[in-house]
One Martini backbone bead per residue (centre of mass of N, CA, C, O) as a GRO file, in nm:
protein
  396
    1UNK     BB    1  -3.802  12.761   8.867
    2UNK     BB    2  -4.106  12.614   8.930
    3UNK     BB    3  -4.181  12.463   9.210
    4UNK     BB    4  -4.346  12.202   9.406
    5UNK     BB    5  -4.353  12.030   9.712
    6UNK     BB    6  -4.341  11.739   9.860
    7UNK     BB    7  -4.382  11.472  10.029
    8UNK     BB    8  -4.288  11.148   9.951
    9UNK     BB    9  -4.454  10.990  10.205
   10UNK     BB   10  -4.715  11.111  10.079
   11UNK     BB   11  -4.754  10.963   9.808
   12UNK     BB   12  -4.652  10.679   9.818
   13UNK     BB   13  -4.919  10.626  10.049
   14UNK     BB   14  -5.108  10.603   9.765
   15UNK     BB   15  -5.030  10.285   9.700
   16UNK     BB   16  -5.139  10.145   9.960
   17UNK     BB   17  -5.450  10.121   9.834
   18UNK     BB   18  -5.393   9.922   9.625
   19UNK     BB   19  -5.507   9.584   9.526
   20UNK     BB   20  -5.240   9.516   9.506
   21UNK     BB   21  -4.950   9.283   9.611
   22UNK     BB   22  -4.641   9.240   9.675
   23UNK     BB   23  -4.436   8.973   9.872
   24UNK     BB   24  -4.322   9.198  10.005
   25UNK     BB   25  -4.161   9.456  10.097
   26UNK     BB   26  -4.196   9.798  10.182
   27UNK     BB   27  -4.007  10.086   9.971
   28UNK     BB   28  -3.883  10.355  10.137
   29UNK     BB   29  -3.834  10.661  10.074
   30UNK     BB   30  -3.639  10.904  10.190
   31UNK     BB   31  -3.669  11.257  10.222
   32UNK     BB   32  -3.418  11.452   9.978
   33UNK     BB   33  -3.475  11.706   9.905
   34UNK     BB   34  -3.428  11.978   9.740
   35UNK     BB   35  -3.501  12.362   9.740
   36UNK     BB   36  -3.185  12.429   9.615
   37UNK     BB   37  -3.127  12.521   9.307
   38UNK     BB   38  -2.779  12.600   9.405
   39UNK     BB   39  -2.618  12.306   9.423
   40UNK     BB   40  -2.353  12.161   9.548
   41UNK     BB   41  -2.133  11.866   9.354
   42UNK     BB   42  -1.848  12.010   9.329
   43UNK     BB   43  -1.626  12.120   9.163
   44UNK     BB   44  -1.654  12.431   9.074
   45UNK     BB   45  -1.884  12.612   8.881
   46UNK     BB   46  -2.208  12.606   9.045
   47UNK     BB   47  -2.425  12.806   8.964
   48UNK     BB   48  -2.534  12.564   8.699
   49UNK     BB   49  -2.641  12.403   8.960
   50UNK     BB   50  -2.910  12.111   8.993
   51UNK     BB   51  -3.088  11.992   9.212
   52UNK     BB   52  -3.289  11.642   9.213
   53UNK     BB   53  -3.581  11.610   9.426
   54UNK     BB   54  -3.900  11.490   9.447
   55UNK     BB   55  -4.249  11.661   9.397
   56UNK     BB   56  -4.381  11.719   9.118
   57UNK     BB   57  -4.694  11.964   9.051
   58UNK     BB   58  -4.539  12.107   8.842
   59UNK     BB   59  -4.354  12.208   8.548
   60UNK     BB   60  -4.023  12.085   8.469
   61UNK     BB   61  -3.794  12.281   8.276
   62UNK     BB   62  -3.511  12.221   8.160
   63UNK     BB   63  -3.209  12.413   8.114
   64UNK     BB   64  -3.007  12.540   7.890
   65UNK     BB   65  -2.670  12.529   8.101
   66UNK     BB   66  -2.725  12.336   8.269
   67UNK     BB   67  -2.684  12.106   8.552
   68UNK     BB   68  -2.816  11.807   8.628
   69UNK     BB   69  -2.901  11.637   8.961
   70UNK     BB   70  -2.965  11.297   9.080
   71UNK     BB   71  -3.026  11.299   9.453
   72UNK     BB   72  -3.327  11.101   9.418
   73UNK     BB   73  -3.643  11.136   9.414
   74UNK     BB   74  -3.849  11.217   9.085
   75UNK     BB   75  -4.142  11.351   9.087
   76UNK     BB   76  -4.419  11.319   8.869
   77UNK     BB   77  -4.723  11.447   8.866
   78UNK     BB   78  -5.026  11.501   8.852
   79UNK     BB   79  -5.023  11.762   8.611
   80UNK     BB   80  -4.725  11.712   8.512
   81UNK     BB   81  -4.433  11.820   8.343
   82UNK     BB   82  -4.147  11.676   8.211
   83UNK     BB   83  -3.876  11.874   8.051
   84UNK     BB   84  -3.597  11.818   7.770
   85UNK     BB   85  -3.362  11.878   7.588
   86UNK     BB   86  -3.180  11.854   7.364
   87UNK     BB   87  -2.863  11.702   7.413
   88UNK     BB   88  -2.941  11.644   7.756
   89UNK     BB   89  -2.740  11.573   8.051
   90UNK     BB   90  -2.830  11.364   8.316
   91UNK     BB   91  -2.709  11.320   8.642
   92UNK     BB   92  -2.645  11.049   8.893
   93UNK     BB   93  -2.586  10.973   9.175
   94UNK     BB   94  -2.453  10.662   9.313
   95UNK     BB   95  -2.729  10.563   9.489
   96UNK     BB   96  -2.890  10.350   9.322
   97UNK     BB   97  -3.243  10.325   9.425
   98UNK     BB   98  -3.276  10.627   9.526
   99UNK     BB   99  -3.195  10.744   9.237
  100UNK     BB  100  -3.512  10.835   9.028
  101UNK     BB  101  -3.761  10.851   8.739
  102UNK     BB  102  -4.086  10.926   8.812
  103UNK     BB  103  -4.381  10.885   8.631
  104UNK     BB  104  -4.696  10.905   8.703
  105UNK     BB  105  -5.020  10.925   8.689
  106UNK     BB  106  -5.092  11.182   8.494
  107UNK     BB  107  -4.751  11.241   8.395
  108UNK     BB  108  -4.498  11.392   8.212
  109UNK     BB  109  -4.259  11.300   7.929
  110UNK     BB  110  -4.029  11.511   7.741
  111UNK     BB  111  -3.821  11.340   7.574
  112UNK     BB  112  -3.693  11.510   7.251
  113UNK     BB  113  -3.473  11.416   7.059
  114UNK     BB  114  -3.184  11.333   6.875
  115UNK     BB  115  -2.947  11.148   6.692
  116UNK     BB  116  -2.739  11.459   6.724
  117UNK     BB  117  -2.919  11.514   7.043
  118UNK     BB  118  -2.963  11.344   7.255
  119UNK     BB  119  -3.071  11.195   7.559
  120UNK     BB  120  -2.881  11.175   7.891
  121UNK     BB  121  -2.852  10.929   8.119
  122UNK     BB  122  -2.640  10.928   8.443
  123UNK     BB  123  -2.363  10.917   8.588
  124UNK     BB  124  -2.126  11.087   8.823
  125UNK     BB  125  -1.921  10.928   8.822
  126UNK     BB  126  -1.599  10.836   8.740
  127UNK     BB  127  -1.672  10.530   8.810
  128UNK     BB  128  -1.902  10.383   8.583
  129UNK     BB  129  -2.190  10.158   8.628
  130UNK     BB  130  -2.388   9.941   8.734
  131UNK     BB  131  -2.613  10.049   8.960
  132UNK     BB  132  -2.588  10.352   9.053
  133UNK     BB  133  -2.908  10.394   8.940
  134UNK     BB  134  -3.229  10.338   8.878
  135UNK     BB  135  -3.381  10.514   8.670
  136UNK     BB  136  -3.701  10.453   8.480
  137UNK     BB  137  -4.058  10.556   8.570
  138UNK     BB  138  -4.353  10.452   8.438
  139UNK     BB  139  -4.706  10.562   8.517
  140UNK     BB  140  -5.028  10.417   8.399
  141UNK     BB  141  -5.374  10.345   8.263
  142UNK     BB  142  -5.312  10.109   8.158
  143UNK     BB  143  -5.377   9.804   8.126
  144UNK     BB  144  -5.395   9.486   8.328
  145UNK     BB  145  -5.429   9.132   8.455
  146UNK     BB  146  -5.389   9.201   8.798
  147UNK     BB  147  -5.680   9.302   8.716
  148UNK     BB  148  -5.973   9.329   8.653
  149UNK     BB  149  -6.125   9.358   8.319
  150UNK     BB  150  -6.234   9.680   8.301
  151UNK     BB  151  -6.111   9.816   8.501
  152UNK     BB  152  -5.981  10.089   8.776
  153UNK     BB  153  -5.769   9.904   8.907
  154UNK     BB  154  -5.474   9.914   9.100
  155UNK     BB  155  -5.140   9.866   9.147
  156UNK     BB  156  -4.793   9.844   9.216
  157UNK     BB  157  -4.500   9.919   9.256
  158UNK     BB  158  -4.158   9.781   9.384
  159UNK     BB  159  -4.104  10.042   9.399
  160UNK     BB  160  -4.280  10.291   9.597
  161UNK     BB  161  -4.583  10.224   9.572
  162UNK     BB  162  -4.689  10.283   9.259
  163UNK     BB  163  -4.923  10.361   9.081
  164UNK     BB  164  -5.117  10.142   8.838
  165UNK     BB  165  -5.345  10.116   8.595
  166UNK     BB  166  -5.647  10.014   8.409
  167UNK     BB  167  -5.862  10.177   8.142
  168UNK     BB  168  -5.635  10.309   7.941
  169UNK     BB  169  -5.524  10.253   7.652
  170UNK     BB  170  -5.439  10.542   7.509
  171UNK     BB  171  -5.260  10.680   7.689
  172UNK     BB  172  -5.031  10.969   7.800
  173UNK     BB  173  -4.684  10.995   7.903
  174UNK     BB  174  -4.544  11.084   7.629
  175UNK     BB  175  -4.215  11.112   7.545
  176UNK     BB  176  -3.950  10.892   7.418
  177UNK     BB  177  -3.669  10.997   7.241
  178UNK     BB  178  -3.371  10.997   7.189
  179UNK     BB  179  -3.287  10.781   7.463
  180UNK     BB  180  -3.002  10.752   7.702
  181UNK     BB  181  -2.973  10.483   7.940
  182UNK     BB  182  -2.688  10.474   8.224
  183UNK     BB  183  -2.624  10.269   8.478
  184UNK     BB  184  -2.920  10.107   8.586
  185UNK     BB  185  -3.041   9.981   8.825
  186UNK     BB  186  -3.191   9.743   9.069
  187UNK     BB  187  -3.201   9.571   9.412
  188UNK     BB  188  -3.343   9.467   9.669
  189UNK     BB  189  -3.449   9.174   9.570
  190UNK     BB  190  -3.575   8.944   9.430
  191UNK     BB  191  -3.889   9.121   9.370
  192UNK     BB  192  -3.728   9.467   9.408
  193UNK     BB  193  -3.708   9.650   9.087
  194UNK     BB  194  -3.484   9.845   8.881
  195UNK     BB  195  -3.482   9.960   8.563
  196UNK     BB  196  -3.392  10.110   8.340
  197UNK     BB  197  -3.681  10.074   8.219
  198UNK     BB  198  -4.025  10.114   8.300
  199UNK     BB  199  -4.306  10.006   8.251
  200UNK     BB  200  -4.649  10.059   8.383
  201UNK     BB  201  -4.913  10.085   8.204
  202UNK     BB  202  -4.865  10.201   7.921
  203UNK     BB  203  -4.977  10.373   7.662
  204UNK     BB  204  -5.046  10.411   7.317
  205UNK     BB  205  -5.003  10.764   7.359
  206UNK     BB  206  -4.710  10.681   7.373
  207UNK     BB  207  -4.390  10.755   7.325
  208UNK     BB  208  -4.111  10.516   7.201
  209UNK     BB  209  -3.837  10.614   7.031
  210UNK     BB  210  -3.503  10.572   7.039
  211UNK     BB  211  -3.389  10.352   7.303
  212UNK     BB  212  -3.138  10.321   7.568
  213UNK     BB  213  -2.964  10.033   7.747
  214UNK     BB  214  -2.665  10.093   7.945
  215UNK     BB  215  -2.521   9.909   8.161
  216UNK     BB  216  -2.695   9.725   8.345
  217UNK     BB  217  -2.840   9.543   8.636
  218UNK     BB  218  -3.086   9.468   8.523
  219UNK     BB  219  -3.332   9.552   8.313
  220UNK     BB  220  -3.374   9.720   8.073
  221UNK     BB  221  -3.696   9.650   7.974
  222UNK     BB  222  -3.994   9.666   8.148
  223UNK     BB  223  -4.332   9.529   8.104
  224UNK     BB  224  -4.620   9.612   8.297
  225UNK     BB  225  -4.853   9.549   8.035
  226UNK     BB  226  -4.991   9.763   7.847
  227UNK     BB  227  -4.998   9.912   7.503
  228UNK     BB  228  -4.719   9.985   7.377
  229UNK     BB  229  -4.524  10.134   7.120
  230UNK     BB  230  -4.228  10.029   7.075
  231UNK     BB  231  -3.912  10.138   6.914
  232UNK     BB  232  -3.606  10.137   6.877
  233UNK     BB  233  -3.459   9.918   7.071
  234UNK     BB  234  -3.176   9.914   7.287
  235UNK     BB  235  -2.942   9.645   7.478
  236UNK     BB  236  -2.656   9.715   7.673
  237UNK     BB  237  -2.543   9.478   7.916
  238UNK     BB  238  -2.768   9.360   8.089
  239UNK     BB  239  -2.772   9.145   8.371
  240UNK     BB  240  -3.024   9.060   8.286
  241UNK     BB  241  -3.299   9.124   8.098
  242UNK     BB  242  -3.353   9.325   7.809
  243UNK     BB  243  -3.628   9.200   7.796
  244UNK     BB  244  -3.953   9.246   7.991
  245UNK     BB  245  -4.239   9.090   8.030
  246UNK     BB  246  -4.629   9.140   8.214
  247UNK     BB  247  -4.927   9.151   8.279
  248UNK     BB  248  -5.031   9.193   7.971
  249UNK     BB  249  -4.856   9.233   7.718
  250UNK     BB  250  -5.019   9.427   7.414
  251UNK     BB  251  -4.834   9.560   7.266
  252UNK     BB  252  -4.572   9.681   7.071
  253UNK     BB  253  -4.219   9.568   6.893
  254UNK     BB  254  -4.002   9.757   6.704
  255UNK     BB  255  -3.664   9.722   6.627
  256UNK     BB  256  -3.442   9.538   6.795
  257UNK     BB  257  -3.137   9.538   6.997
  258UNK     BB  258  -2.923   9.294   7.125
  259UNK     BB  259  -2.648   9.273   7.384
  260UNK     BB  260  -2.538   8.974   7.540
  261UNK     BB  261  -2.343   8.916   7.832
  262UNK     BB  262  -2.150   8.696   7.976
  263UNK     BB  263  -2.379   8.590   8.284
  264UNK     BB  264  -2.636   8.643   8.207
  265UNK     BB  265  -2.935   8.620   8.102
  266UNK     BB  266  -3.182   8.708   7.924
  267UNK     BB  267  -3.289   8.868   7.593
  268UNK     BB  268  -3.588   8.744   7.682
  269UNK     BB  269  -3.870   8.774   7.935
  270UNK     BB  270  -4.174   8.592   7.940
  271UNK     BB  271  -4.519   8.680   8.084
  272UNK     BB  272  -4.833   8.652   8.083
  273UNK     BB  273  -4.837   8.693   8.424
  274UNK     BB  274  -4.821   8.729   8.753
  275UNK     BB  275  -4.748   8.511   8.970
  276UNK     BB  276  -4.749   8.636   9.222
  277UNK     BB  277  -5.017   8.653   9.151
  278UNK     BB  278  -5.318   8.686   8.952
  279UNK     BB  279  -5.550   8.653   8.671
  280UNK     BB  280  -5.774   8.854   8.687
  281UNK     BB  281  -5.843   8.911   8.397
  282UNK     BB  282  -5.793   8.702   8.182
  283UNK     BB  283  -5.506   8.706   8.052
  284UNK     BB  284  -5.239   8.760   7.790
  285UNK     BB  285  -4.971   8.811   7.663
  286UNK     BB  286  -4.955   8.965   7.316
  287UNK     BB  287  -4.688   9.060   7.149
  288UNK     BB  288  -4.534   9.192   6.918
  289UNK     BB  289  -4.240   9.132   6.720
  290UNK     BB  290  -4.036   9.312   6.509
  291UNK     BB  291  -3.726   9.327   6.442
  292UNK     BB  292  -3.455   9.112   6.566
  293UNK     BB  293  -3.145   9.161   6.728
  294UNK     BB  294  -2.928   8.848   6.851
  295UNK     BB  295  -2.619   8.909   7.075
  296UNK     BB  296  -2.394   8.697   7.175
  297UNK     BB  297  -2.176   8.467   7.332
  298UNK     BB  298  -1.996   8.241   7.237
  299UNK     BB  299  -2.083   7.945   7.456
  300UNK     BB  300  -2.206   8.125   7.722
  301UNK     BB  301  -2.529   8.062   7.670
  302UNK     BB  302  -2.833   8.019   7.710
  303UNK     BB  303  -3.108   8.168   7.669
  304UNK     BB  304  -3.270   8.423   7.422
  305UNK     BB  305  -3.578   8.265   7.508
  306UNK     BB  306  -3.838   8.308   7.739
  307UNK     BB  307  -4.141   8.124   7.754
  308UNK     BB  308  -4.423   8.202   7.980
  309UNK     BB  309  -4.722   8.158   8.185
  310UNK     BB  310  -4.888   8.230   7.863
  311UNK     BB  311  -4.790   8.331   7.676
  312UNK     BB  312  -4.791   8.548   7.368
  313UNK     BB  313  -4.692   8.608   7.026
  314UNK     BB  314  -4.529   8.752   6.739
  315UNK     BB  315  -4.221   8.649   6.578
  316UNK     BB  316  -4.052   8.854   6.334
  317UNK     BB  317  -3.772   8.883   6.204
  318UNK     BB  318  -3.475   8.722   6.325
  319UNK     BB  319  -3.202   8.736   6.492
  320UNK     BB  320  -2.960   8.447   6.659
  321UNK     BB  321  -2.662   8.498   6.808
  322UNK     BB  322  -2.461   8.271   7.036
  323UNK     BB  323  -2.637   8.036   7.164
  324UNK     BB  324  -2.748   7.754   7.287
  325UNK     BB  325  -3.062   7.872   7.305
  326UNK     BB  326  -3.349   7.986   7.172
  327UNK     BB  327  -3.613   7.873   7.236
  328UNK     BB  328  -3.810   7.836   7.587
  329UNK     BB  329  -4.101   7.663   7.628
  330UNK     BB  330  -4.245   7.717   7.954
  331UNK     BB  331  -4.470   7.634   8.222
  332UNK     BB  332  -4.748   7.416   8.232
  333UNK     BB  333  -5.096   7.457   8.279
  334UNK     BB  334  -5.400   7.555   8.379
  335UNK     BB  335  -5.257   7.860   8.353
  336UNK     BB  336  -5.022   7.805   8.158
  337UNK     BB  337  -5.079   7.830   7.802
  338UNK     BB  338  -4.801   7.793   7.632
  339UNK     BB  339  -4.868   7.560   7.428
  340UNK     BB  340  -5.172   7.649   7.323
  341UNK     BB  341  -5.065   7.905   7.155
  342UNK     BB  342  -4.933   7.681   6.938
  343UNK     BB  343  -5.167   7.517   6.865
  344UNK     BB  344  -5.368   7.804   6.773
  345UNK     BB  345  -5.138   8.091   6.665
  346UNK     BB  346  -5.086   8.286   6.913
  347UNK     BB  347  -4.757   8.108   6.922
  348UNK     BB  348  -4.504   8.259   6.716
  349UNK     BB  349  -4.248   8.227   6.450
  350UNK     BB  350  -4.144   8.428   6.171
  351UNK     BB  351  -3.852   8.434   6.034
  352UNK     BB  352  -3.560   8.277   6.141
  353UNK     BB  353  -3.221   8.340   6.200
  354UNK     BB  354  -2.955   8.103   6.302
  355UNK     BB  355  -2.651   8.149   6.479
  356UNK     BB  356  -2.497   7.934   6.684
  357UNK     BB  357  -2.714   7.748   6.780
  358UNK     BB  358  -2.818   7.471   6.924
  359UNK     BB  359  -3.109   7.504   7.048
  360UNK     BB  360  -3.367   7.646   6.871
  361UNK     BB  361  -3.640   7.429   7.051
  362UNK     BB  362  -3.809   7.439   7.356
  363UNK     BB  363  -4.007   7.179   7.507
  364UNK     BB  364  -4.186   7.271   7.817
  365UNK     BB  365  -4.501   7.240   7.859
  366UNK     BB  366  -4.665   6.957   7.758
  367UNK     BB  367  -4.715   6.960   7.472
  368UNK     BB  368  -4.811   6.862   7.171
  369UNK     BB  369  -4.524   6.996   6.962
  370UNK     BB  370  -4.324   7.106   6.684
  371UNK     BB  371  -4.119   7.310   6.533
  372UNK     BB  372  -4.341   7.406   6.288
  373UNK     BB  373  -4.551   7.518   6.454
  374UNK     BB  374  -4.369   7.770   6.594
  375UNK     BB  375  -4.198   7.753   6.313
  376UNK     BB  376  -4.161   7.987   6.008
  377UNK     BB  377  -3.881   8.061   5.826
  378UNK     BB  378  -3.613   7.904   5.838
  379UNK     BB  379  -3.369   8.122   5.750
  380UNK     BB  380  -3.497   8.425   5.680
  381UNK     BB  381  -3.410   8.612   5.858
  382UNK     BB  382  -3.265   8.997   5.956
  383UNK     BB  383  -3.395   9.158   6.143
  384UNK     BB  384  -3.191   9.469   6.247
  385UNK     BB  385  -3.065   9.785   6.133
  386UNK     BB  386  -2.888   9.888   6.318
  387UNK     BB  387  -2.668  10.096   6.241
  388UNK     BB  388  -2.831  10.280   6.146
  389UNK     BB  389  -3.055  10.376   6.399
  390UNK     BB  390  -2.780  10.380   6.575
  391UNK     BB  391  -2.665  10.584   6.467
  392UNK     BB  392  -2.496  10.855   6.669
  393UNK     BB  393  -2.679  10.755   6.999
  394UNK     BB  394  -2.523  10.510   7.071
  395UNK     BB  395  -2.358  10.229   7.275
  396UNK     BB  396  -2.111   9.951   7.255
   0.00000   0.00000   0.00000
């Protein structure tokens, strides 16, 4: 295979001029690229093992046959494409946040799997856990709130210091199809975290259908901002949030099932736009969510769903089983009118069904609205049939 390296810090450091910038300290990765790729990771026959790490500047198409190993960052640039062919396992060394696959501005990844031949990134450890290796991290130049709005200007991300962000509402960062994603994600701080799958700024010319997330560190999926529309999105066991959106995220996800499992964090934890920052763009996140089944741990949860910052979204027939609290909206003032837009009717829940759920609707936004405002067809939601579009290719 064809492949040219760059140094991983002279690329990073293309990202340090980005206009946004969060309050944490900037975490650089030593460049620890392998340039031999018939390198040997264990015992027996090696030749047709082939460590990964570096900046991909040409195509890198994974060969069927080959055993593939993320030895650090993974790095695909501008103008090169990662092919991945179905049914392909690629594992990661246990190093944390070291190692991961970030898919540059102007990159793409093609991994499309089927039901039958899924594409599985994993750890390679003998006893894998969470928080092994990085996880997956895209980015593209769909909008975001954290720069003015239709505007060129990008932020960076949390790792890596890679730009993300622009005005190309229909991006195309490439394909993710029947992938899952196991034992990812991790902190380096409060502040700055690799999640299951990362979606920074990505557009809706990406596809995103059936991807799971089984037992990550940190969060399932986050979206900060971009416009994609992701379906049959599944997240068994992240120890953080399921699902996380902030920066102005704009697409829909459809058909989604969470098992939050106790002692962890949110179902879902939405926010308007990245409070570390300010609402440069001046919208809030808005995105569709229909056909949602959210199973916790009974008694042992606190809230399935936290909309705060300004966040806005329309939520469809969804089913919350399991929880103290079913949605808790708060944290408002003259910045964040998530109250708001219970008044409006941009920020609403339409047929959903508590199983055991304490107390289904908590207003603590500072608006004065009742629970029929945010909530019409109490009891009516089915959620979604994941057994069906989970079956055989996912892990429970």
């Amino acid at each position: 295979m064809k492949t040219k390296f760059l140094t991983i810090i002279s690329v990073l450091a293309l990202g340090f001029t980005a206009c946004e910038s969060d309050d944490t300290a900037t975490i650089i990765i030593e460049d620890n690229s392998v340039t031999n790729n018939n390198t040997t990771t264990g015992g027996g026959d090696t030749s047709d093992t082939v460590n990964l790490s570096g900046v991909y500047t040409s195509d890198l198409t994974l060969e069927e046959g080959k055993n593939y190993v993320i030895t650090g960052p993974v790095l695909i640039a501008e103008g090169a494409t990662l092919t991945i062919p179905a049914g392909m396992t690629i594992e990661a060394l246990p190093v944390g946040v070291n190692a991961y696959v970030a898919i540059l501005q102007g990159g793409m990844i093609m991994a499309d799997g089927t039901a039958d031949a899924p594409i599985v990134f994993t750890s390679n450890s003998s006893t894998p856990g969470s928080g092994d290796w990085g996880g997956i991290v895209i980015c593209g130049r769909a909008p975001i709130n954290s720069t003015p709005d239709g505007s060129t200007d990008t932020s960076t991300t949390e790792v890596g210091g890679l730009s993300y962000g622009g005005n190309v509402a229909d991006d195309n960062s490439g394909v993710l199809r029947y992938v899952r994603v196991e034992f990812a994600g991790g902190a380096i701080d409060g502040n700055s975290e690799l999640n299951g799958v990362s979606l920074y700024g990505v557009g809706s010319g990406t596809t995103m259908d059936y991807v799971q997330v089984y037992i990550g560190s940190d969060d399932g999926f986050e979206f900060f901002g971009g416009t994609v529309n992701a379906s049959h999105l599944a997240v068994v066991g992240s120890e953080d949030d399921s699902i996380d959106w902030t920066e102005g995220f704009i697409g829909s996800l459809t058909d989604v099932y969470v098992k939050q499992l106790a002692s962890h964090d949110k179902a879902f934890e939405c926010d308007g736009y990245n409070t570390d920052f300010s609402n440069e763009g001046g919208y809030f996140s808005a995105p569709d969510v229909t056909n949602v089944t959210i199973d916790g741990d009974a008694g042992t949860l606190g809230e399935a769903v936290r909309l705060r910052a300004g966040t806005q979204g329309i939520f469809t027939n969804w089913v919350i089983n399991d929880f103290d609290e079913g949605f808790d909206l708060d944290g408002d003032d003259g910045d964040n009118p998530t109250g708001q837009g219970v008044l409006d009717g941009t920020l609403a829940a339409v047929d959903v069904t508590f199983n055991n759920v304490g107390l289904k609707i908590k207003n603590d936004t500072g608006f004065a609205w009742t629970d029929a405002d945010f909530l019409s067809g109490d009891g009516n939601g089915t959620g979604t049939d994941f057994a069906t579009w989970g079956a055989g290719w996912t892990r429970e």
